[in-house]
C-alpha positions in Angstrom: 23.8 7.5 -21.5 26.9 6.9 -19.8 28.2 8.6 -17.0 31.5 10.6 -16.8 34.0 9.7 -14.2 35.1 13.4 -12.3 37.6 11.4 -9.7 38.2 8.8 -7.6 38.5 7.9 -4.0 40.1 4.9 -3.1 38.6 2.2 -5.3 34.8 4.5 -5.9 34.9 5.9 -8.8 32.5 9.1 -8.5 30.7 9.8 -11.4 28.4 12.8 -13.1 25.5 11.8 -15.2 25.3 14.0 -18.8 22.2 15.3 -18.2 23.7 16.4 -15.4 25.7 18.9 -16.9 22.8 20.1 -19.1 21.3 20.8 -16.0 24.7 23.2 -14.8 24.5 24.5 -18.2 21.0 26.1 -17.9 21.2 27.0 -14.5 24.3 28.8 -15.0 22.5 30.4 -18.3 19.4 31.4 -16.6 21.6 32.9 -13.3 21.2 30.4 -10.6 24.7 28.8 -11.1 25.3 29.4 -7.4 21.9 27.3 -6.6 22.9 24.6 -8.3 26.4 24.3 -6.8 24.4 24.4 -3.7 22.9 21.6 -4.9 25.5 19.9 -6.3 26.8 19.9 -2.7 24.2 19.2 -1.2 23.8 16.3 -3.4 27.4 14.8 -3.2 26.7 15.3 1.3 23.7 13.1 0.5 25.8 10.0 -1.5 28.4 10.6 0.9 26.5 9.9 3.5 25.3 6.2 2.0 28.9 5.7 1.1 29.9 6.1 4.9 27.2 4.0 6.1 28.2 0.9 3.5 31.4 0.9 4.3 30.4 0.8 8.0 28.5 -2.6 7.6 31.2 -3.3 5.0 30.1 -3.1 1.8 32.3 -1.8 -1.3 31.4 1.0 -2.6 32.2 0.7 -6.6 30.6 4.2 -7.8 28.3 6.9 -7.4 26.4 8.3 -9.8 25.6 12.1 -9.2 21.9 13.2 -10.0 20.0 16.5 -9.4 17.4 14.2 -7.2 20.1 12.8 -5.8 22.5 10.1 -6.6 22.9 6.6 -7.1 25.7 4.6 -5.2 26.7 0.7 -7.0 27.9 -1.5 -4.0 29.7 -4.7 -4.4 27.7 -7.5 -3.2 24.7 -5.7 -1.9 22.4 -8.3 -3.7 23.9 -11.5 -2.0 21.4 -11.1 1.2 20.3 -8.9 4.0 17.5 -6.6 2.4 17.8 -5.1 5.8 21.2 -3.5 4.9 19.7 -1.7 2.0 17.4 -0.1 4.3 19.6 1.1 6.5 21.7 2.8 3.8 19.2 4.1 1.6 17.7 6.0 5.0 21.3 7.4 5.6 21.3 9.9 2.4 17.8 11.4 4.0 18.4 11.0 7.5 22.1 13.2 6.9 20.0 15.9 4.7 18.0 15.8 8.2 20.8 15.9 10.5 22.6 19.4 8.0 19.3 21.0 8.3 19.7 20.7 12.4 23.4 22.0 12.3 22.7 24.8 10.1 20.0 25.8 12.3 21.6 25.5 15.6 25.1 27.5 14.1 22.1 30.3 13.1 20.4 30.1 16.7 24.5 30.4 18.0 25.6 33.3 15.7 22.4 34.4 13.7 23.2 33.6 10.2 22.0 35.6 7.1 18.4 34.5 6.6 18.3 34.1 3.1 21.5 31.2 2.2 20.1 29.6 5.6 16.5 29.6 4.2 18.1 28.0 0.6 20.3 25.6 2.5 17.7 24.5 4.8 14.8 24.3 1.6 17.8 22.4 -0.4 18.3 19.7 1.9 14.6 19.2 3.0 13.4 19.2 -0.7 16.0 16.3 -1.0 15.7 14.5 1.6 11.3 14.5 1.8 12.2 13.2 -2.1 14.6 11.0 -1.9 11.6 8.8 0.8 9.7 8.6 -1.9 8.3 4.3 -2.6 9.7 4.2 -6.1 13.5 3.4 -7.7 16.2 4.5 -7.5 14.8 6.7 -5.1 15.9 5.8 -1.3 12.3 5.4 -0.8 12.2 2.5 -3.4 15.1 0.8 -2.1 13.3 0.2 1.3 10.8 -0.5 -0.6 12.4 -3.4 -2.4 13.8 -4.1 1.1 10.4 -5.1 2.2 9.4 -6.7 -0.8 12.4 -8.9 -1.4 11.2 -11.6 1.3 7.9 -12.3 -0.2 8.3 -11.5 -3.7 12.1 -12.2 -4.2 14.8 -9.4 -5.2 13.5 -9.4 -8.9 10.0 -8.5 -8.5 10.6 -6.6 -6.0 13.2 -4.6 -7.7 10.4 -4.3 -10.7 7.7 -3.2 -8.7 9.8 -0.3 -7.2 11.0 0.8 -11.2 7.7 0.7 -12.0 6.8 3.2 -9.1 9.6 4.8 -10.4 8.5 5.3 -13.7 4.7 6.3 -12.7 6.7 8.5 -10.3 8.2 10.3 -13.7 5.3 10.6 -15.8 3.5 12.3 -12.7 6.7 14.7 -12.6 6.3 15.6 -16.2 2.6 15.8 -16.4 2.8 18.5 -13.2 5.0 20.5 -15.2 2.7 20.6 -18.3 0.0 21.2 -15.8 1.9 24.1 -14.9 2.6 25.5 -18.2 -1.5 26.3 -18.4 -1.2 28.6 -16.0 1.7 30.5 -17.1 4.4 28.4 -14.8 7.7 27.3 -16.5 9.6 25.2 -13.9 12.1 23.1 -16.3 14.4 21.5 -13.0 11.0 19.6 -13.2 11.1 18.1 -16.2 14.4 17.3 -16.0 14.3 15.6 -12.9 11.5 13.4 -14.5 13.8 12.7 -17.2 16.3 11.7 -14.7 13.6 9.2 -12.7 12.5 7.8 -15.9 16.0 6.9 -17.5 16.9 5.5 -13.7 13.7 3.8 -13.3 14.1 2.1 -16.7 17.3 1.0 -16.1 16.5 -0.7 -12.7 13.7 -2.4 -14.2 16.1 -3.9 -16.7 19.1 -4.8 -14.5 16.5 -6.6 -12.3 17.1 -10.5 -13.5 20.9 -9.8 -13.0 20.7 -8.7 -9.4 20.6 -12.0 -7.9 24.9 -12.6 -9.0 25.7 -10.9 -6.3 24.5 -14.2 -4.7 27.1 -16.6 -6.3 30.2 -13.7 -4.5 28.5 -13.4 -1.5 28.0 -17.2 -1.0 31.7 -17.5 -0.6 31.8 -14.9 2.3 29.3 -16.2 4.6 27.0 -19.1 5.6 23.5 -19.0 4.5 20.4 -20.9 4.8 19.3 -23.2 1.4 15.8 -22.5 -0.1 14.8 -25.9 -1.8 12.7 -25.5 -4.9 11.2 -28.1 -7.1 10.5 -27.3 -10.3 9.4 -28.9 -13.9 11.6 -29.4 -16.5 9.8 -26.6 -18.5 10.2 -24.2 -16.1 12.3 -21.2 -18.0 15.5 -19.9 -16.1 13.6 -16.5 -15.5 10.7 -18.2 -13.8 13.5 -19.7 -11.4 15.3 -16.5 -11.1 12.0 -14.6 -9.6 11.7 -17.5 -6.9 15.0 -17.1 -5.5 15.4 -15.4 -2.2 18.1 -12.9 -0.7 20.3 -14.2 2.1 19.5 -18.1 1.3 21.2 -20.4 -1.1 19.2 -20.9 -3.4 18.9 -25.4 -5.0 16.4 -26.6 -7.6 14.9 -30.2 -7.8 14.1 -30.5 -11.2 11.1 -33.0 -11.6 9.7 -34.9 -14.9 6.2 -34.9 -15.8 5.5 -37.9 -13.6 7.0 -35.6 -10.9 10.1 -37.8 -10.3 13.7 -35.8 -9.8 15.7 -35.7 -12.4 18.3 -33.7 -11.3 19.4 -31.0 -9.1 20.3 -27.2 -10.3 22.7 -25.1 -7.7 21.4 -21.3 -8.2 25.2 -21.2 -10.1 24.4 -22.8 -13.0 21.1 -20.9 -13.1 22.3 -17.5 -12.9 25.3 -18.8 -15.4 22.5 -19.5 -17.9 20.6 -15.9 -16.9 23.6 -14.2 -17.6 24.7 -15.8 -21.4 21.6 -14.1 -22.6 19.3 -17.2 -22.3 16.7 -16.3 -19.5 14.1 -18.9 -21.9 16.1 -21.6 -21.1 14.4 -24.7 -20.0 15.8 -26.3 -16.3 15.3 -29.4 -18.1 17.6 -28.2 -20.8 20.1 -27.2 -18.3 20.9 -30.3 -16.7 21.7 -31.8 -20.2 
């Protein structure tokens, strides 16, 4: 489904998922409109707050996708290197949700604030921010997971084992609900935020060969170490893809069955033959 741009700022376009408005929808049907603006708040604090820390190490922000979990922010260049800067933004949605439920609970210690809105802001932003820490994409959680994971696995199957976490994540979402419907408890925000996880966690798990282009723009911005690779000629372009790592530049010796080179492949013209659709591609074949 595609998403629905509501406005821009600057050159981020921010954006509201369909389901998204399903989700209004009922809420306003079944009388907790107000909640869900709460959240909705809540929610756009959270991206904001990711936003503010990319552009901070300098990344651009190209959209934000707004979900009831949460969001999902699409930065320019974030797959060139430095898994250690996805970290650091993915914790800044949580850690703001964190640092909202302290000022809301100082400005009640100052001026003793109704207890019921302080009690939903404070639940709110805890609920979303204890979430959002969760291992599995495109939960925050699952982008420090795929953090860790991109040194020894590479970005690839690192980014598939977090959409797979994701996607187990979702089924266990829905399958609570169901649970609950045995005993008389109909909570649908549940099963529509594991409708949300499964379509994000799907679509993660797809995008995952493409990642690495942010490599080829990021390589003209700064210096980075070359990963050597030797591979055989039969090797497919998706078996060279998962062996590429973040923050290096990544060269291929391509060696005959004798193991002599044959040739050399920059990680260019293998992500130019990931990206026409030809991921079977032998390296062999490329150098022709």
């Amino acid at each position: 489904m595609k998403s629905w741009v509501i406005c821009r700022v600057g050159g981020c376009a921010i954006c509201m998922h369909p389901l998204f408005i399903v989700a209004l929808l009922a809420a306003a049907i079944t009388g907790y409109g107000n909640i869900f603006m709460l959240v909705f708040a809540v929610v756009l604090a959270h991206e904001m707050c990711h936003t503010a820390v990319a552009a901070i190490l300098r990344y651009e922000i190209v959209k934000v996708e707004l979900m009831p979990f949460g969001g999902v922010a699409t930065l320019e260049g974030l797959g060139e290197g430095r898994p250690s800067d996805e970290a650091i933004i993915a914790l800044a949605g949580p850690l703001g949700n964190m640092l909202l439920i302290t000022a809301a609970l100082a400005l009640d210690w100052l001026f003793a604030l109704p207890e019921y809105p302080l009690m939903l802001f404070v639940s709110v932003n805890a609920t979303m921010g204890v979430f959002n820490l969760l291992p599995a994409l495109p939960l925050d959680g699952g982008r420090v997971l795929r953090s860790l994971l991109a040194r020894p696995l590479g970005p690839v199957k690192a980014t598939r084992a977090g959409a797979l976490a994701g996607m187990v994540l979702a089924v266990a979402l829905a399958a609570y609900g169901v649970w609950g419907l045995f005993f008389g408890i109909i909570n649908l925000s549940v099963f529509l935020v594991a409708i949300f996880l499964l379509i994000a966690a799907v679509r993660e798990y797809r995008r995952a060969p493409y990642l690495l282009a942010g490599i080829v723009r990021g390589s003209r911005r700064h210096t980075r170490p070359v990963n050597h690779l030797a591979a055989a000629g039969d090797e497919t372009v998706s078996s060279l893809v998962h062996s590429f790592l973040p923050g290096m530049y990544n060269v291929v010796t391509v060696l005959d069955e004798e193991g002599q080179q044959i040739g050399e492949l920059t990680e260019e013209a293998v992500l130019r033959a990931l990206q026409k659709g030809t991921a079977a591609v032998q390296a062999g074949q490329i150098l022709r």
